[in-house]
GUDOVO-186174 format. One record per residue (C-alpha): residue in one letter; x, y, z; residue number from 1. Coordinates in pm, whole numbers, plus 32768, in hexadecimal, padded with zeros to 4 digits. Each point is the difference from the previous one (the first is absolute). Example, Ala and Ser with C-alpha at 12.3 -4.5 7.8 and 13.67 -1.06 7.14 Angstrom:
<torlum><code>A</code><east>84CE</east><north>7E3E</north><up>830C</up><pos>1</pos></torlum>
<torlum><code>S</code><east>8089</east><north>8158</north><up>7FBE</up><pos>2</pos></torlum>
% end
This chain:
<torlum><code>X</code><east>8000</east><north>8000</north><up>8000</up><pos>1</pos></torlum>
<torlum><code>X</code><east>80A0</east><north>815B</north><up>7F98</up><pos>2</pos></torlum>
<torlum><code>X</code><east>800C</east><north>80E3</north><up>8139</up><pos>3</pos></torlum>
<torlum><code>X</code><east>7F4B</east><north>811A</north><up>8007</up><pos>4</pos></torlum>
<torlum><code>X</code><east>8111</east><north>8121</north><up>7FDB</up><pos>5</pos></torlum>
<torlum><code>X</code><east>7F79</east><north>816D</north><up>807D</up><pos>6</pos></torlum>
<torlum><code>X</code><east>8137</east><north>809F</north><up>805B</up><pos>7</pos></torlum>
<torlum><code>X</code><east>8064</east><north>813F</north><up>7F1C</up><pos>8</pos></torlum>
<torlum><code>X</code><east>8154</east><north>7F63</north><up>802F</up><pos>9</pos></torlum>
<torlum><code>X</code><east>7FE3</east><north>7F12</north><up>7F00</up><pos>10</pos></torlum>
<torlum><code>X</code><east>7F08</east><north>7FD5</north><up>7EB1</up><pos>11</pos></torlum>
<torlum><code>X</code><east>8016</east><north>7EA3</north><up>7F5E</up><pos>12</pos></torlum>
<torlum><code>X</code><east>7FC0</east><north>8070</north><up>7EA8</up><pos>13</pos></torlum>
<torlum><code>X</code><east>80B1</east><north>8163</north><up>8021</up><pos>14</pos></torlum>
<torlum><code>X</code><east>8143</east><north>7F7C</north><up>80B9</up><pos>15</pos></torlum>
<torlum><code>X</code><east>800C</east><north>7F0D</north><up>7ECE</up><pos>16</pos></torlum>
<torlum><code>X</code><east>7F8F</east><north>80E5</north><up>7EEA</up><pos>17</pos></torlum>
<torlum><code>X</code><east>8080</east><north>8147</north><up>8052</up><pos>18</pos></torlum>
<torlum><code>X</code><east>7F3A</east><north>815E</north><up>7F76</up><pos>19</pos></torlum>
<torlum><code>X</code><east>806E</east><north>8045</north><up>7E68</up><pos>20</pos></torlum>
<torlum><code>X</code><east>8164</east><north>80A0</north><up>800A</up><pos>21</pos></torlum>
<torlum><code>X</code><east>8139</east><north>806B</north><up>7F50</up><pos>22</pos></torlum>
<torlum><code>X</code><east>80A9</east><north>7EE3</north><up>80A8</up><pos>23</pos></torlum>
<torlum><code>X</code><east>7F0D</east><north>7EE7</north><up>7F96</up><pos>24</pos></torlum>
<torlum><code>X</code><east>80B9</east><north>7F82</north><up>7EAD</up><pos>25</pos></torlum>
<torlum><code>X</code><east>8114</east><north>7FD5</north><up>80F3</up><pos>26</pos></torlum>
<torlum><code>X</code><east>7F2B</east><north>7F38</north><up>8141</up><pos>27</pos></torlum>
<torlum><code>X</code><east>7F8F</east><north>7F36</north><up>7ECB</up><pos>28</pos></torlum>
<torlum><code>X</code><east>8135</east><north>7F65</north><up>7F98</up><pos>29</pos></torlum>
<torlum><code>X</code><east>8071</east><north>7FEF</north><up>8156</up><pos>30</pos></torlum>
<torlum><code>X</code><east>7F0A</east><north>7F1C</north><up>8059</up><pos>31</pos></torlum>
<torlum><code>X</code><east>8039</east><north>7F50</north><up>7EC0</up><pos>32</pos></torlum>
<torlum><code>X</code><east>8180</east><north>7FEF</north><up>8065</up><pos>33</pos></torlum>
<torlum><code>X</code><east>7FDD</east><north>7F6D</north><up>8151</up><pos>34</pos></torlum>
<torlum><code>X</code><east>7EDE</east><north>7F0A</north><up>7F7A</up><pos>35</pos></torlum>
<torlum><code>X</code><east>812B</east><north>7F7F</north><up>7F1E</up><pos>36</pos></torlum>
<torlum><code>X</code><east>8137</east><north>803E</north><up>8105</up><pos>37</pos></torlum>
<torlum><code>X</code><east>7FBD</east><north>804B</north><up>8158</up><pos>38</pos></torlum>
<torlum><code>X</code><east>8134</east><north>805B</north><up>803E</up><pos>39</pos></torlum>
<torlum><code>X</code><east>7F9B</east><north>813D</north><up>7F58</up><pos>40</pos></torlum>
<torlum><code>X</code><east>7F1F</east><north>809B</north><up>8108</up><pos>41</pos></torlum>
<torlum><code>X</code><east>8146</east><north>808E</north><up>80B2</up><pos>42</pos></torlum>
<torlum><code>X</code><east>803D</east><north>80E0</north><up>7F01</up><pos>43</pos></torlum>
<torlum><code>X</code><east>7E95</east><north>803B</north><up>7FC1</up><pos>44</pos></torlum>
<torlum><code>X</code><east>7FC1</east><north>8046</north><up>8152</up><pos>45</pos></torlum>
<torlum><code>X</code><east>812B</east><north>80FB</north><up>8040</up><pos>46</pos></torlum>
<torlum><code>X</code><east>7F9C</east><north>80C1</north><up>7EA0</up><pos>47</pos></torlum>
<torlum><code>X</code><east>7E80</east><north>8013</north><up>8035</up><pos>48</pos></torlum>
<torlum><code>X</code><east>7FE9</east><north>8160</north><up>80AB</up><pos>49</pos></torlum>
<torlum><code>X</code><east>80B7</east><north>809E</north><up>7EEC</up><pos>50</pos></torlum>
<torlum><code>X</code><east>7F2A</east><north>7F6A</north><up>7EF6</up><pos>51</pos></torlum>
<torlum><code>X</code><east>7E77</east><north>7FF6</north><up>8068</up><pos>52</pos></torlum>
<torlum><code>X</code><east>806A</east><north>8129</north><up>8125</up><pos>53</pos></torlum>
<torlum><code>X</code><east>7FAE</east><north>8037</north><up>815E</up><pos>54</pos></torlum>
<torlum><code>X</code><east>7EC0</east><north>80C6</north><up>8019</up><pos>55</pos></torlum>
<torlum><code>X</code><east>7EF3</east><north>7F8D</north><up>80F7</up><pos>56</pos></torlum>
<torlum><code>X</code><east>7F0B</east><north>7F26</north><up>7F7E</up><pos>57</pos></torlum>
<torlum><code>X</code><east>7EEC</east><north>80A2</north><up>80D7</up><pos>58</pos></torlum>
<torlum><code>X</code><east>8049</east><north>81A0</north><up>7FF0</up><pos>59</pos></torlum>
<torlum><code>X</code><east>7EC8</east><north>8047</north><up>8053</up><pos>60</pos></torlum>
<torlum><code>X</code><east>8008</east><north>7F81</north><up>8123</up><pos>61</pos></torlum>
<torlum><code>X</code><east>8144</east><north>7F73</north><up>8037</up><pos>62</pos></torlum>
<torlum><code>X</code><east>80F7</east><north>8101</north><up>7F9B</up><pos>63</pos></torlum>
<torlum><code>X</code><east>8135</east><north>7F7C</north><up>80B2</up><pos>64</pos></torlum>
<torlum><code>X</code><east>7FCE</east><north>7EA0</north><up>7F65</up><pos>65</pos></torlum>
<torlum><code>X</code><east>8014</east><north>7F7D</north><up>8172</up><pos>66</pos></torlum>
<torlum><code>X</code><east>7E90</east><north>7F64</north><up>7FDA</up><pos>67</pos></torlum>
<torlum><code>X</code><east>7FAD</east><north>7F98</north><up>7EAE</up><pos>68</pos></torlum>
<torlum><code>X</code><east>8183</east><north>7FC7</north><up>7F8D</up><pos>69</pos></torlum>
<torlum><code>X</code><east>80A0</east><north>80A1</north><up>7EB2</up><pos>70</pos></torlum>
<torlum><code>X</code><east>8025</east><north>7FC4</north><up>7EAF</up><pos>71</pos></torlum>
<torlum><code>X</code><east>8161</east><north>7F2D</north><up>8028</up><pos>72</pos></torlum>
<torlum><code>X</code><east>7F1F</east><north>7F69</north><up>8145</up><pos>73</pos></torlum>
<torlum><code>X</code><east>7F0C</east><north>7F51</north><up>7F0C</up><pos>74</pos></torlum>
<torlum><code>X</code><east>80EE</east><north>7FB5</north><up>7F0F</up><pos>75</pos></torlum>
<torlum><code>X</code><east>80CA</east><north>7F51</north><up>80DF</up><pos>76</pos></torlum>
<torlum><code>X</code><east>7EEF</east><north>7F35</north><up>808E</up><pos>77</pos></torlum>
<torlum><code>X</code><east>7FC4</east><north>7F89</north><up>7EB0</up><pos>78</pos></torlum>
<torlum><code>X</code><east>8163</east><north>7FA2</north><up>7FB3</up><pos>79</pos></torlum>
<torlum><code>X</code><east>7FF8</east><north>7F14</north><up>816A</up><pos>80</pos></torlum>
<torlum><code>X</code><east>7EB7</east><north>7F6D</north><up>7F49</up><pos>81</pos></torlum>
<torlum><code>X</code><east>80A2</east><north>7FA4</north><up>7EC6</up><pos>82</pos></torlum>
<torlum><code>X</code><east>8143</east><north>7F74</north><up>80B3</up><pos>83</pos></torlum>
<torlum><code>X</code><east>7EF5</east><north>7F38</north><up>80D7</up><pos>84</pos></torlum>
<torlum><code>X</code><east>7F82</east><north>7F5A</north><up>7EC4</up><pos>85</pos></torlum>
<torlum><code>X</code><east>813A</east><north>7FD9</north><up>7F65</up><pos>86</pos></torlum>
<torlum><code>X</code><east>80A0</east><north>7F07</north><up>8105</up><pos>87</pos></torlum>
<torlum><code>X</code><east>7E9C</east><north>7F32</north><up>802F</up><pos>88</pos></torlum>
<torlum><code>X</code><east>7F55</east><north>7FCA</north><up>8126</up><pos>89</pos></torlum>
<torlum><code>X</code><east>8104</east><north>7F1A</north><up>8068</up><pos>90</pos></torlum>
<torlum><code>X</code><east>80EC</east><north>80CE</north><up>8011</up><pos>91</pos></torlum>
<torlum><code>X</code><east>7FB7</east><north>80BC</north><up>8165</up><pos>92</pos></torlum>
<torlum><code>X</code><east>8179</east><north>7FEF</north><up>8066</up><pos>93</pos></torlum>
<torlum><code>X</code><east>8095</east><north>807D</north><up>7ED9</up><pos>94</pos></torlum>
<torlum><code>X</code><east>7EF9</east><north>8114</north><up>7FD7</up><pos>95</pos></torlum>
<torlum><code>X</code><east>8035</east><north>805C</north><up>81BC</up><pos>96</pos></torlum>
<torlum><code>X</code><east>8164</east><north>7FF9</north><up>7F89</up><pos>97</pos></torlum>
<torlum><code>X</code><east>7FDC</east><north>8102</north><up>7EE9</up><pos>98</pos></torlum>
<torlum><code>X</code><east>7F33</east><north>80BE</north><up>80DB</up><pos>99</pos></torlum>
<torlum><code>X</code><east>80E1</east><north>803A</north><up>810F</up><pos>100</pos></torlum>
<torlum><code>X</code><east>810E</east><north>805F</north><up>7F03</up><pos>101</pos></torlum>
<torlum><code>X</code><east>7F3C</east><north>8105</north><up>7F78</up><pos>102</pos></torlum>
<torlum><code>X</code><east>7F94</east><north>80BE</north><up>811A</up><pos>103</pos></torlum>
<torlum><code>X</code><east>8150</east><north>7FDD</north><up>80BB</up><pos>104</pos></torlum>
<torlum><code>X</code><east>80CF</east><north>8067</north><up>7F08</up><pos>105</pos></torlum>
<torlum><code>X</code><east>7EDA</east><north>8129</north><up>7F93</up><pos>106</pos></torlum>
<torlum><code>X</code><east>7FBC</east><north>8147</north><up>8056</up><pos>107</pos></torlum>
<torlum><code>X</code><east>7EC8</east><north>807C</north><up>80C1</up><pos>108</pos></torlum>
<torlum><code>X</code><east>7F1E</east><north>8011</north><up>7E8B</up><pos>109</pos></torlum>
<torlum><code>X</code><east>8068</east><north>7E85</north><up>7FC5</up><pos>110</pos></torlum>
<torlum><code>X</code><east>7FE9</east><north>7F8C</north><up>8178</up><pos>111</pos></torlum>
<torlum><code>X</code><east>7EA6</east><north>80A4</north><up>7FEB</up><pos>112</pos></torlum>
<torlum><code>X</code><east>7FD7</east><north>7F31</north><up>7E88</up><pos>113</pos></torlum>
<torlum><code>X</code><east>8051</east><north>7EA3</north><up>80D6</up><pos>114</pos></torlum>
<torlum><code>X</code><east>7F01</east><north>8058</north><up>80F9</up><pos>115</pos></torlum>
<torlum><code>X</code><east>7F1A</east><north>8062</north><up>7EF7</up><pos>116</pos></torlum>
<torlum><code>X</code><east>801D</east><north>7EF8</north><up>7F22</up><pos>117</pos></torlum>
<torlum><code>X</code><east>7FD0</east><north>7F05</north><up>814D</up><pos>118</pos></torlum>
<torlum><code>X</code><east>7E93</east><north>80AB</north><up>8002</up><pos>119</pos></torlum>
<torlum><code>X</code><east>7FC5</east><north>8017</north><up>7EA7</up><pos>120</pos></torlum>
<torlum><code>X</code><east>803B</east><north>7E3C</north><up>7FFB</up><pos>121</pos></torlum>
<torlum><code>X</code><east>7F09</east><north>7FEE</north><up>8146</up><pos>122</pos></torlum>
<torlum><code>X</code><east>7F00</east><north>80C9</north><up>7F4F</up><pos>123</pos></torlum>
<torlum><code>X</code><east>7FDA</east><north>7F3A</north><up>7ECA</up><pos>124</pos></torlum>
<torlum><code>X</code><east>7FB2</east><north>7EDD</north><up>80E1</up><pos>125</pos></torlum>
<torlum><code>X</code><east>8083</east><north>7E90</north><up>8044</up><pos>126</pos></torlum>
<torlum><code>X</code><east>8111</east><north>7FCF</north><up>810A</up><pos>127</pos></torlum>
<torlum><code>X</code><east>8175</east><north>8042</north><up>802D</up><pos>128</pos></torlum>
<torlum><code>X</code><east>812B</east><north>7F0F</north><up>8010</up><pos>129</pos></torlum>
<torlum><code>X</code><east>803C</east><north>7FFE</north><up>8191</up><pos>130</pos></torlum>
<torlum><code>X</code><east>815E</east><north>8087</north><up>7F50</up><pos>131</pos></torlum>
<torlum><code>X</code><east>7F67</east><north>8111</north><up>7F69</up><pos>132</pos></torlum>
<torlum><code>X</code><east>7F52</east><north>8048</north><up>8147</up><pos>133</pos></torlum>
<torlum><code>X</code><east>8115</east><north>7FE7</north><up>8106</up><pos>134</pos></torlum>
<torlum><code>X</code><east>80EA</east><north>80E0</north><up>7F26</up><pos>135</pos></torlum>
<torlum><code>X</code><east>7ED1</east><north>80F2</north><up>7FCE</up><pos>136</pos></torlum>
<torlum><code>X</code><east>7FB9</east><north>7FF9</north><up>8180</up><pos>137</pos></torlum>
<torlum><code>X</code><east>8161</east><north>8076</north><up>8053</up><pos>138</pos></torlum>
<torlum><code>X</code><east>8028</east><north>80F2</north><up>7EE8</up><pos>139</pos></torlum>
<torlum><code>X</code><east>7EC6</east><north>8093</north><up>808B</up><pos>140</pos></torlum>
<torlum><code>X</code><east>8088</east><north>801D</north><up>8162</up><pos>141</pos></torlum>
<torlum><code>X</code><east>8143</east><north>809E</north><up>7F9A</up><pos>142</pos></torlum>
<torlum><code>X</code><east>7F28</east><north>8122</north><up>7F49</up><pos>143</pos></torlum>
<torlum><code>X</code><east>7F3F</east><north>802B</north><up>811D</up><pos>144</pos></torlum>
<torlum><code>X</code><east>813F</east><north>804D</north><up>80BF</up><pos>145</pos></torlum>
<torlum><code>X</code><east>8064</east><north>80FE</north><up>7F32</up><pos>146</pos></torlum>
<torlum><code>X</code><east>7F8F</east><north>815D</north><up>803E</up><pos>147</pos></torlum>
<torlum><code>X</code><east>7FA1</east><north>8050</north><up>7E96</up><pos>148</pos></torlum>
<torlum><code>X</code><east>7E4E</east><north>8035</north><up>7FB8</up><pos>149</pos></torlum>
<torlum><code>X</code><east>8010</east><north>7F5D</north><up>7E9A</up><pos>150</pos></torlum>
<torlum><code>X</code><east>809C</east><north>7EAD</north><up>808A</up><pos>151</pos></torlum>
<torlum><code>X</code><east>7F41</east><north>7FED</north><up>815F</up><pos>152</pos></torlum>
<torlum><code>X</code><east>7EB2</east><north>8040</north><up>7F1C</up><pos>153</pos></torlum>
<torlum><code>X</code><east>8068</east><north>7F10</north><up>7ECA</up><pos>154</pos></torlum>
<torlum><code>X</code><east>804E</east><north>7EF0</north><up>8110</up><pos>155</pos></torlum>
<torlum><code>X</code><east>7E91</east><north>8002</north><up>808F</up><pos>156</pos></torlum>
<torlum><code>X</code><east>7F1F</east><north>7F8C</north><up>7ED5</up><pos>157</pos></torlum>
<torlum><code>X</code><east>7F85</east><north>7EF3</north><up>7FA3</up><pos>158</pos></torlum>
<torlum><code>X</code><east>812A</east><north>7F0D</north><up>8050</up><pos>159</pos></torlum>
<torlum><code>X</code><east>800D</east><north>805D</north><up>8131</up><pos>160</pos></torlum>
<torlum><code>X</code><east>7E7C</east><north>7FD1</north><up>8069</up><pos>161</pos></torlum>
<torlum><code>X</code><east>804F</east><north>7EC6</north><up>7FB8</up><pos>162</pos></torlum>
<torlum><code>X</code><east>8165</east><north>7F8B</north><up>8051</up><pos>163</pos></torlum>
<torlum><code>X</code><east>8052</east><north>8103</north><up>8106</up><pos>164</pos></torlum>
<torlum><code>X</code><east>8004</east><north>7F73</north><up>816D</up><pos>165</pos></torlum>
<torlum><code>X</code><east>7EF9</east><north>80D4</north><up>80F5</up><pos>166</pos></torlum>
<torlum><code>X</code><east>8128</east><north>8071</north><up>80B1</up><pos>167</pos></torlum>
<torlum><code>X</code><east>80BF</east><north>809D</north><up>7EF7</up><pos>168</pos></torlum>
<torlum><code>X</code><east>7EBF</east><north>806D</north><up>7F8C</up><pos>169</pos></torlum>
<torlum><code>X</code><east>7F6B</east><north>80CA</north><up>812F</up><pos>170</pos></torlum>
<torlum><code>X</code><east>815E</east><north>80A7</north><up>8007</up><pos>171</pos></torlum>
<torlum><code>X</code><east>801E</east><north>804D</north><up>7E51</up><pos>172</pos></torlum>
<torlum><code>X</code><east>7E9F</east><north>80AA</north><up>803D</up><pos>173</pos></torlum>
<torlum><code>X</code><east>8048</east><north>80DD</north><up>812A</up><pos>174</pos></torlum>
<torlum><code>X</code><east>814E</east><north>806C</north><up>7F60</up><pos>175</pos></torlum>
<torlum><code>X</code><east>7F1E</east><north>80A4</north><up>7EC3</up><pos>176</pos></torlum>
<torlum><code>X</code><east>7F47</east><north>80B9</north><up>8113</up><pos>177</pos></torlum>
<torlum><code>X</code><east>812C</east><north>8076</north><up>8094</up><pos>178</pos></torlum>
<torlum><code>X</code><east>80A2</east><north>8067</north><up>7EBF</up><pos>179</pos></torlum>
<torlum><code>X</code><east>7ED4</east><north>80BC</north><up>7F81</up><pos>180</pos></torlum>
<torlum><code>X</code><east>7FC3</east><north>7EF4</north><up>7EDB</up><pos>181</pos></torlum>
<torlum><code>X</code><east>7E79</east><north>7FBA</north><up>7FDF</up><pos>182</pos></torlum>
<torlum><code>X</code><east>7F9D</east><north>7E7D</north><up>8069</up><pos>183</pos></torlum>
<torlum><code>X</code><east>7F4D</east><north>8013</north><up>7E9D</up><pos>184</pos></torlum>
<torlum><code>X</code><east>8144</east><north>7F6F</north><up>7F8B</up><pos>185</pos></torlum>
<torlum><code>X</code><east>7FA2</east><north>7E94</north><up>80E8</up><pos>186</pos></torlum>
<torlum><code>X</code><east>7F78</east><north>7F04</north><up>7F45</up><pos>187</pos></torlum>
<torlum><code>X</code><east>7EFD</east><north>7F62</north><up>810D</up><pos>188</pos></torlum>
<torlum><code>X</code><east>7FEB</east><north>80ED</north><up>8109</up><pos>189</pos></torlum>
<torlum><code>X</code><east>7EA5</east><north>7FDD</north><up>8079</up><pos>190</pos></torlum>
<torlum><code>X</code><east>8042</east><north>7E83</north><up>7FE6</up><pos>191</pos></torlum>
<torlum><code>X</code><east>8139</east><north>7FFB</north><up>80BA</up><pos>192</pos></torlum>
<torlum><code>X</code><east>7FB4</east><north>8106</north><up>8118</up><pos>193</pos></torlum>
<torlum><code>X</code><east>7FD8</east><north>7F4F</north><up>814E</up><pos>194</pos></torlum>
<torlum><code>X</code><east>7FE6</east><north>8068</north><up>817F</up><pos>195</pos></torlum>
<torlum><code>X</code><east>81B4</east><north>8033</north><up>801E</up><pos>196</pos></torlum>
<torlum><code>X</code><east>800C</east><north>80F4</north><up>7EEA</up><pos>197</pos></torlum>
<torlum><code>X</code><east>7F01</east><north>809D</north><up>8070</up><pos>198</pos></torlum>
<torlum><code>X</code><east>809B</east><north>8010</north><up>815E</up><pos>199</pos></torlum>
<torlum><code>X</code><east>8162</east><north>8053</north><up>7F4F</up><pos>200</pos></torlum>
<torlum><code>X</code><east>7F0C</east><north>8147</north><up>7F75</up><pos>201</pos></torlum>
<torlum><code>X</code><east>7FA9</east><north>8064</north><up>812A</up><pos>202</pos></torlum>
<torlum><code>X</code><east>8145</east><north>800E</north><up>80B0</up><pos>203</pos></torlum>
<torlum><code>X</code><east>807E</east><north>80A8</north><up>7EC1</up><pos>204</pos></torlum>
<torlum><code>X</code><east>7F1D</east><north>811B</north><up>8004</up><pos>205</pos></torlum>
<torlum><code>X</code><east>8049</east><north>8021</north><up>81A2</up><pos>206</pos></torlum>
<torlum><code>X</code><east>8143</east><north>8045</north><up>7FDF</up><pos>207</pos></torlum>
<torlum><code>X</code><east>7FDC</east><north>80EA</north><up>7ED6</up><pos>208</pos></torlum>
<torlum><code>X</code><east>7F16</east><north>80C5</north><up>80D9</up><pos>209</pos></torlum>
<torlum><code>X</code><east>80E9</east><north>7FD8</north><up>8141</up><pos>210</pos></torlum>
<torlum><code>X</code><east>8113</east><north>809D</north><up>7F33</up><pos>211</pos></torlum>
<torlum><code>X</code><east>7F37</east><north>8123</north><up>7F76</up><pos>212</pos></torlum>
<torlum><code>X</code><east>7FDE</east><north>7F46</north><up>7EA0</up><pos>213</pos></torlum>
<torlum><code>X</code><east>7ED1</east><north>7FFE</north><up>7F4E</up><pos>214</pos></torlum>
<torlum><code>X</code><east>7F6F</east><north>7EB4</north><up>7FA6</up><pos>215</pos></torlum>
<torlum><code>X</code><east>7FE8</east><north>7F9A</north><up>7EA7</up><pos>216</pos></torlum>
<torlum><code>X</code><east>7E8F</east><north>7FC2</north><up>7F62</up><pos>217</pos></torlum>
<torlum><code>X</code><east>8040</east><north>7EA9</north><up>7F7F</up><pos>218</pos></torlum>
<torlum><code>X</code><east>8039</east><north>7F88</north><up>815B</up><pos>219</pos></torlum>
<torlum><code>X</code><east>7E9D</east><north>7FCE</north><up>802F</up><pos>220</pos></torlum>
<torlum><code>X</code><east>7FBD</east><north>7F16</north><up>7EC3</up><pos>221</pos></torlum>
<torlum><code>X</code><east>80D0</east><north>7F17</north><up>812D</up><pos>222</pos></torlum>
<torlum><code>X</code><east>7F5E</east><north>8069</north><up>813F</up><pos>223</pos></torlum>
<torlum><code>X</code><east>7EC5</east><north>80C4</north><up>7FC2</up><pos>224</pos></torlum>
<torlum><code>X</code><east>7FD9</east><north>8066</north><up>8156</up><pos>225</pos></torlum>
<torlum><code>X</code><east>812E</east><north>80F9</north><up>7FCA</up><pos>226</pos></torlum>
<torlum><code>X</code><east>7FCA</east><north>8190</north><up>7FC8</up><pos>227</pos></torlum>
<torlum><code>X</code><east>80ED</east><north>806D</north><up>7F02</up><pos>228</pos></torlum>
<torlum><code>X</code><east>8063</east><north>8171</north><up>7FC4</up><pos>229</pos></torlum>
<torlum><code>X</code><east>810C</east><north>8003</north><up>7ED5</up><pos>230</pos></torlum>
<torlum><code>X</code><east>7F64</east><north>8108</north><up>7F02</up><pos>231</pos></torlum>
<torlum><code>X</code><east>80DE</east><north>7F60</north><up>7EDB</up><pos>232</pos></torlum>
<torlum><code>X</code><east>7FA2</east><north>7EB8</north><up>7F2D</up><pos>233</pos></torlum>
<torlum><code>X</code><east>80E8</east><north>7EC5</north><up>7FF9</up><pos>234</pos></torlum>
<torlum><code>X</code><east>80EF</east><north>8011</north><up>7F01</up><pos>235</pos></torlum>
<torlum><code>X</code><east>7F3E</east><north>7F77</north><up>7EAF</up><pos>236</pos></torlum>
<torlum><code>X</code><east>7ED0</east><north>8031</north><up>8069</up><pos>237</pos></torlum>
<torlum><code>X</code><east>7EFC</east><north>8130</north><up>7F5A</up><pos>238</pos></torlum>
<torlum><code>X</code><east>7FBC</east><north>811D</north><up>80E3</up><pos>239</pos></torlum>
% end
């Protein structure tokens, strides 16, 4: 059964089939190059921003790219779907293998492209190689220790509603609060939210207020009992 995918983080058909472009001769015969040589996604992954470009996908809304993702985002995404069927569904160690390589050895745009294309293979349904899914858990957990919106926010969709331990999630969620970055950008978040988050909310917005902070507004999608007072929307989300 194909999840149901309502985060903004991630669109099946649009993280596969980026929006018309200067750059889309070029996605084309990438994809066509890594469906005959996977080997050939390193180089299409490193060359992608400078090719399709790095504008959000969502400017209306989004204008940061934090949310929605960018151009090279999407593209991206699509290039870890081709790969995906290019080494078979047997192939879950090889394809965790590649994986890894590409976002340790990326910048932040292709780190976010990993994380990306993770989401972009849970949202078209069926179920990862347990490879696939313990590298994607720990590449997931190292965003979420950085300190960088784009990465916390890519490393919450839809991979991680599914993969991501309750622990590590409660904690990736709370961070986006803390950093400004609307929880728009979790995949799952009514689904997931349980009484310790909500308790983790609550002794959030405490201290804020013991320290003379104000409390963001997205702290209450968590713990609806809480007042909030910050006069400024989340980052990505419309005012």
């Amino acid at each position: 059964m194909t999840e149901d995918v309502t985060s903004p983080a991630v669109d099946p058909t649009e993280a596969t089939h980026p929006a018309p472009g200067p750059g889309d001769r070029w996605l084309a015969e990438a994809l066509a190059d890594v469906g005959q040589d996977p080997g050939s996604v390193t180089r299409a992954f490193a060359l992608a921003g400078r090719t399709v470009g790095r504008s959000p996908r969502r400017p209306d809304v989004d204008p940061a790219g934090v949310l929605h993702g960018t151009v090279d985002d999407a593209a991206r995404a699509s290039l870890v779907v081709a790969l995906a069927d290019a080494l078979g569904p047997d192939a879950g160690a090889a394809l965790g293998a590649r994986l890894a390589d590409l976002y340790q050895h990326g910048d932040t745009a292709e780190r976010r492209g990993v994380l990306r294309g993770l989401d972009a293979l849970v949202a078209r349904g069926g179920s990862l190689a347990p490879e696939v899914v313990a590298v994607g858990t720990e590449l997931a957990a190292d965003a979420l220790r950085t300190n960088d919106q784009s990465l916390v926010a890519a490393a919450v969709g839809p991979f991680a509603r599914r993969h991501l331990g309750q622990h590590a999630w409660r904690h990736a969620v709370l961070k986006l609060v803390f950093m400004g970055v609307s929880l728009d950008a979790v995949a799952g978040l009514d689904d997931r939210t349980d009484d310790e988050v909500a308790r983790m909310a609550r002794d959030f917005a405490a201290e804020r207020r013991a320290a003379g902070r104000v409390v963001p507004p997205d702290v209450v999608r968590l713990a609806p009992d809480v007042e909030t007072d910050s006069p400024q929307p989340p980052t990505g989300r419309s005012a």
